[in-house]
Backbone as JSON, one array per atom type, in Angstrom:
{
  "sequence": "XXXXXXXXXXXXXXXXXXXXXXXXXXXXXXXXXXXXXXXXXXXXXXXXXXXXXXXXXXXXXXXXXXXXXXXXXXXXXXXXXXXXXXXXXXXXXXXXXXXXXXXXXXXXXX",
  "N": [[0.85, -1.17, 0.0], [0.51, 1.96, -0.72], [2.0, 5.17, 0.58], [0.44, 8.13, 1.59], [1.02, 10.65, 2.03], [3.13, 11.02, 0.27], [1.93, 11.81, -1.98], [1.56, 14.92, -4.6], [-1.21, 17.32, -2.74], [-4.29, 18.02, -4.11], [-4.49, 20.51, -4.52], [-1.95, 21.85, -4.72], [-1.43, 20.54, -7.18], [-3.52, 21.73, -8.91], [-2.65, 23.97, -8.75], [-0.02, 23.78, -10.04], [-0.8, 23.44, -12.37], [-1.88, 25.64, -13.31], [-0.33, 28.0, -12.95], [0.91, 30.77, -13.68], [-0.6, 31.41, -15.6], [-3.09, 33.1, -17.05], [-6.15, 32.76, -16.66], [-8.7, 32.53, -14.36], [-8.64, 30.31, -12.03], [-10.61, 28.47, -9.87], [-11.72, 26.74, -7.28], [-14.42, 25.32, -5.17], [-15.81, 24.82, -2.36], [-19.29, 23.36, -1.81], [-20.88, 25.19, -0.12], [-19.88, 27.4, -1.26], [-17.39, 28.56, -0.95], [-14.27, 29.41, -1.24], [-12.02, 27.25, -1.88], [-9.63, 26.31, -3.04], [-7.58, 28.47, -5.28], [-6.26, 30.12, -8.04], [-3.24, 31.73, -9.13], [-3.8, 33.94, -10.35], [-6.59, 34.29, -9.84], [-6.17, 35.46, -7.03], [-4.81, 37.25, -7.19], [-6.21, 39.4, -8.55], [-8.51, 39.54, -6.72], [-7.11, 40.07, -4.15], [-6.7, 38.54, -2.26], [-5.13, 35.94, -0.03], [-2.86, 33.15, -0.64], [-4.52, 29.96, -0.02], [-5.57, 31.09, 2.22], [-9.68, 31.2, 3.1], [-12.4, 32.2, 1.1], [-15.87, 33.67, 1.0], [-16.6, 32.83, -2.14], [-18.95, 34.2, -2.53], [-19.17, 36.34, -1.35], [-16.96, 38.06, -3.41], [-18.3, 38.89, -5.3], [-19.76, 41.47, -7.43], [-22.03, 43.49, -5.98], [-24.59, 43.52, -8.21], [-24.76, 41.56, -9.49], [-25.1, 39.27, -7.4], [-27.45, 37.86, -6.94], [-28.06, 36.49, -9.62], [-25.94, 35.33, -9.63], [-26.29, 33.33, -8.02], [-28.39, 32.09, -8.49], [-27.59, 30.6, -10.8], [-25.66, 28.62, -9.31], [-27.19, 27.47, -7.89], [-29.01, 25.9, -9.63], [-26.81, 24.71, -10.38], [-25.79, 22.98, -8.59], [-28.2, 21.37, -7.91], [-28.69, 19.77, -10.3], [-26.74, 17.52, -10.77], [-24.2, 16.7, -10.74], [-23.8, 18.98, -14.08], [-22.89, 21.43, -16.17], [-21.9, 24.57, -16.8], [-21.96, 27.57, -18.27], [-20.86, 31.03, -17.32], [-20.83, 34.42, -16.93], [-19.08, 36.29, -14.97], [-19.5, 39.36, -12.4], [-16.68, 40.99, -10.88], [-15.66, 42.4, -7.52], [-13.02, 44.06, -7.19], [-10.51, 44.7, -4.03], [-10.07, 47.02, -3.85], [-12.29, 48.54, -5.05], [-12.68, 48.13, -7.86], [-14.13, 46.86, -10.25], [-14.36, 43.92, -12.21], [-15.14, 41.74, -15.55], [-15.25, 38.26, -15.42], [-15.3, 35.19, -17.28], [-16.39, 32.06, -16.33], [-16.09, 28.83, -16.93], [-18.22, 26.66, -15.33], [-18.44, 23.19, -13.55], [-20.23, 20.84, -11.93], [-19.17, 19.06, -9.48], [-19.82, 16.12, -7.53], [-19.14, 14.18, -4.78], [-18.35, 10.73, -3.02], [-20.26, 11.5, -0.56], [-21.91, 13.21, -1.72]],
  "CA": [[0.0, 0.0, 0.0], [1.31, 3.34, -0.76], [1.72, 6.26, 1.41], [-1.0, 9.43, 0.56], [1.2, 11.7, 2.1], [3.92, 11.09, -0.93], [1.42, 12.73, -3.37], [0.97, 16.27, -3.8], [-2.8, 17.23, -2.64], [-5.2, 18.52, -5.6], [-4.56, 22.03, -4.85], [-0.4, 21.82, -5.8], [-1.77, 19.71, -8.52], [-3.94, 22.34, -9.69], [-1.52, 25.46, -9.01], [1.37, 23.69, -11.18], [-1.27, 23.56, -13.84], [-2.5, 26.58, -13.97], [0.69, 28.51, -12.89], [1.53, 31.73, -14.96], [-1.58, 31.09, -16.85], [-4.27, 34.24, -16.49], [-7.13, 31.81, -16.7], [-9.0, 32.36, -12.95], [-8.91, 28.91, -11.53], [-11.33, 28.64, -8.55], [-12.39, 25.62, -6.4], [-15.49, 25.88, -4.44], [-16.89, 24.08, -1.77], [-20.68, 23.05, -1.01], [-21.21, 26.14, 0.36], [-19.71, 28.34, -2.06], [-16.3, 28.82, -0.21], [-13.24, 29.24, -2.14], [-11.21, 26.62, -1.42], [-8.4, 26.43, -3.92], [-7.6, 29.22, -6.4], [-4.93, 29.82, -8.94], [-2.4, 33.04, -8.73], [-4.35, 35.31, -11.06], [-7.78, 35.1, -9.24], [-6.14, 35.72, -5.69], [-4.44, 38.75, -7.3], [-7.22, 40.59, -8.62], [-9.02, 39.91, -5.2], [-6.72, 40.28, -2.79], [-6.97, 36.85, -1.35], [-3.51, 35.26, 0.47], [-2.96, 31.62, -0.65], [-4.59, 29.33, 1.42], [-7.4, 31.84, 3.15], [-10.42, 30.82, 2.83], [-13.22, 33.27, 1.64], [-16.73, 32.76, 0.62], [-16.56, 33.08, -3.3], [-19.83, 35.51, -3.03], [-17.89, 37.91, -1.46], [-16.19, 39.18, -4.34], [-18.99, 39.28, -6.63], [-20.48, 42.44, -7.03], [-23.56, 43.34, -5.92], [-25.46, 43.77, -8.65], [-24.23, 40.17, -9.9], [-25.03, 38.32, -6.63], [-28.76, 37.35, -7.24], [-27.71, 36.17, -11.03], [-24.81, 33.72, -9.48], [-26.73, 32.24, -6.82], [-29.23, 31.18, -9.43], [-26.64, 29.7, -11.5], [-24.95, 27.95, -8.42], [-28.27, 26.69, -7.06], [-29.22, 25.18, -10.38], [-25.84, 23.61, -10.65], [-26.43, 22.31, -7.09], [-29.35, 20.48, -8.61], [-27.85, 19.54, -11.56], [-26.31, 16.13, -10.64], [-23.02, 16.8, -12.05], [-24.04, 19.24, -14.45], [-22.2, 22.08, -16.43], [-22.42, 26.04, -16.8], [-20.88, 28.83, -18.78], [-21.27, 32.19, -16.53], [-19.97, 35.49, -16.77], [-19.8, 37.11, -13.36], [-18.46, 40.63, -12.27], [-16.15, 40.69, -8.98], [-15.68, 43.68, -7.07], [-11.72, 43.92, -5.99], [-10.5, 45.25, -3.39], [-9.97, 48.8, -4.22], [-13.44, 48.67, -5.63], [-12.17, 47.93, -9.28], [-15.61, 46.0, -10.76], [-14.05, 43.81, -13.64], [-15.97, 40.73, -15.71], [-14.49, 37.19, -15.82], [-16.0, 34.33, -17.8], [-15.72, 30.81, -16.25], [-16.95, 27.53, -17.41], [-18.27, 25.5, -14.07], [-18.78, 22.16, -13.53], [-20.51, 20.56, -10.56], [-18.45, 17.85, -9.08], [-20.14, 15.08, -6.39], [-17.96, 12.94, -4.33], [-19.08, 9.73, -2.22], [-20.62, 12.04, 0.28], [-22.76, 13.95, -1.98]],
  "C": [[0.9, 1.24, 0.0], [1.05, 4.58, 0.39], [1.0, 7.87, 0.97], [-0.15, 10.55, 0.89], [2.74, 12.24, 1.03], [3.4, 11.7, -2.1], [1.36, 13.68, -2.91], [-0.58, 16.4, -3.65], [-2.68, 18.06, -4.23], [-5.07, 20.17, -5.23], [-3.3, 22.29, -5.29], [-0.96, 21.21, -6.87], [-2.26, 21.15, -9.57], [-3.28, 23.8, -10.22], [-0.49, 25.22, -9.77], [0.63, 23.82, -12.18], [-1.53, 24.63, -14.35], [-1.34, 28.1, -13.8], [1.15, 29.66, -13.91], [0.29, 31.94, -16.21], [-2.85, 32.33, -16.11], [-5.42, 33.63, -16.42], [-7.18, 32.31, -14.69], [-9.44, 30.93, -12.78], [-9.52, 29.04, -9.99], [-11.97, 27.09, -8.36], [-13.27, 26.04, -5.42], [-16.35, 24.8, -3.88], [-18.55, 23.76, -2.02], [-21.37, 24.36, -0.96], [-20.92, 27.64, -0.06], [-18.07, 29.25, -1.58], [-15.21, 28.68, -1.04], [-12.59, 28.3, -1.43], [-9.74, 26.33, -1.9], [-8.65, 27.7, -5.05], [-6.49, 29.62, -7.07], [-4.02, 31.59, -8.61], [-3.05, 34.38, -9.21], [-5.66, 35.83, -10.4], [-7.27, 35.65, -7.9], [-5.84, 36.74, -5.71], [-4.91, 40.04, -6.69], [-7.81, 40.58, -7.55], [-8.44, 40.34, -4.11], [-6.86, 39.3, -2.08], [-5.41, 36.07, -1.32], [-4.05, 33.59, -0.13], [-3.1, 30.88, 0.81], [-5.61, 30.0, 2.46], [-8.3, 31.24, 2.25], [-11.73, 31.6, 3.02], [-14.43, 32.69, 1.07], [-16.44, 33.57, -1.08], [-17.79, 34.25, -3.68], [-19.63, 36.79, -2.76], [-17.34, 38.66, -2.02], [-17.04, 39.27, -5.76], [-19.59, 40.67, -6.14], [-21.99, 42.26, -7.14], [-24.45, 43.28, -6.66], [-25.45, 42.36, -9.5], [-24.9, 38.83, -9.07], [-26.66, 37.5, -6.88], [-28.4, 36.58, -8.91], [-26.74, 34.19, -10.83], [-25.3, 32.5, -8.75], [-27.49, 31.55, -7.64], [-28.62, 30.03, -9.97], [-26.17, 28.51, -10.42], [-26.11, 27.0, -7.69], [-28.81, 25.45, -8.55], [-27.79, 24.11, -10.85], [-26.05, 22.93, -9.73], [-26.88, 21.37, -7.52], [-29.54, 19.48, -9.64], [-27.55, 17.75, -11.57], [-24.99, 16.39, -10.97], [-23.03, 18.25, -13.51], [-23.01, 20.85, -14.77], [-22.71, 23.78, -17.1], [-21.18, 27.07, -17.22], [-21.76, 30.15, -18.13], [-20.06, 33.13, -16.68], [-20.39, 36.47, -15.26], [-18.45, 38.37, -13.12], [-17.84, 40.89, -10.89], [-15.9, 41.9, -8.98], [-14.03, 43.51, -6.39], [-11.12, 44.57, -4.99], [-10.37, 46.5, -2.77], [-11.17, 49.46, -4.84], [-13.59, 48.35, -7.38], [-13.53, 46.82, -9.09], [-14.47, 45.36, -12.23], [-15.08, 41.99, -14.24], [-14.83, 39.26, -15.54], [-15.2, 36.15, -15.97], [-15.89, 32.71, -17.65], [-16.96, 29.78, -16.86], [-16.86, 26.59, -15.57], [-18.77, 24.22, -14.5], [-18.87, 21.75, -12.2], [-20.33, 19.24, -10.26], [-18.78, 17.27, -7.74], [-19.44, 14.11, -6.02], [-19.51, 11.72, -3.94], [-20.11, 10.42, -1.21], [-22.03, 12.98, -0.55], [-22.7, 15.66, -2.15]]
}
């Protein structure tokens, strides 16, 4: 049997991939919690590697009713996939758009 703590976890996994690459890479709990994100989205937000904020946080307001929809119907979804453009608010107040493709990923747990 191999040892788990010889791999890297899925968030080095995903930061070597996306590394240098402007693409916003975001992981997101259940609950809508950033959990992993790549160098370019933590930038523009202001978010330290490794904090953990809620991802509605940096949408702007006039956005947030729009995403939740989206995020509740992915919810629902089973698995199910979504192209969304959503506008974040950064921390200097800078409003800018960024266009991700989600996909809603269920473990054993649900």
């Amino acid at each position: 049997m191999s040892d788990a703590s010889a791999f890297p976890t899925m968030e080095r996994v995903l930061e070597g991939i996306f590394k240098g690459e402007p693409e916003y890479m975001v992981v997101l709990d259940p609950d809508l919690r950033v959990q992993t994100a790549g160098a370019s989205f933590r930038s523009v937000i202001g978010m330290e590697r490794g904090e953990v904020i809620s991802f509605l946080d940096t949408v702007e307001r006039f956005s947030l009713n729009k995403v939740r929809r989206a995020f509740e119907e992915l919810r629902n979804s089973d698995g199910g996939h979504r192209n969304l453009d959503i506008l974040h608010r950064g921390p200097e107040g800078t409003v800018f758009n960024v266009a991700y493709s989600w996909v809603a990923c269920v473990d054993e747990a649900g």
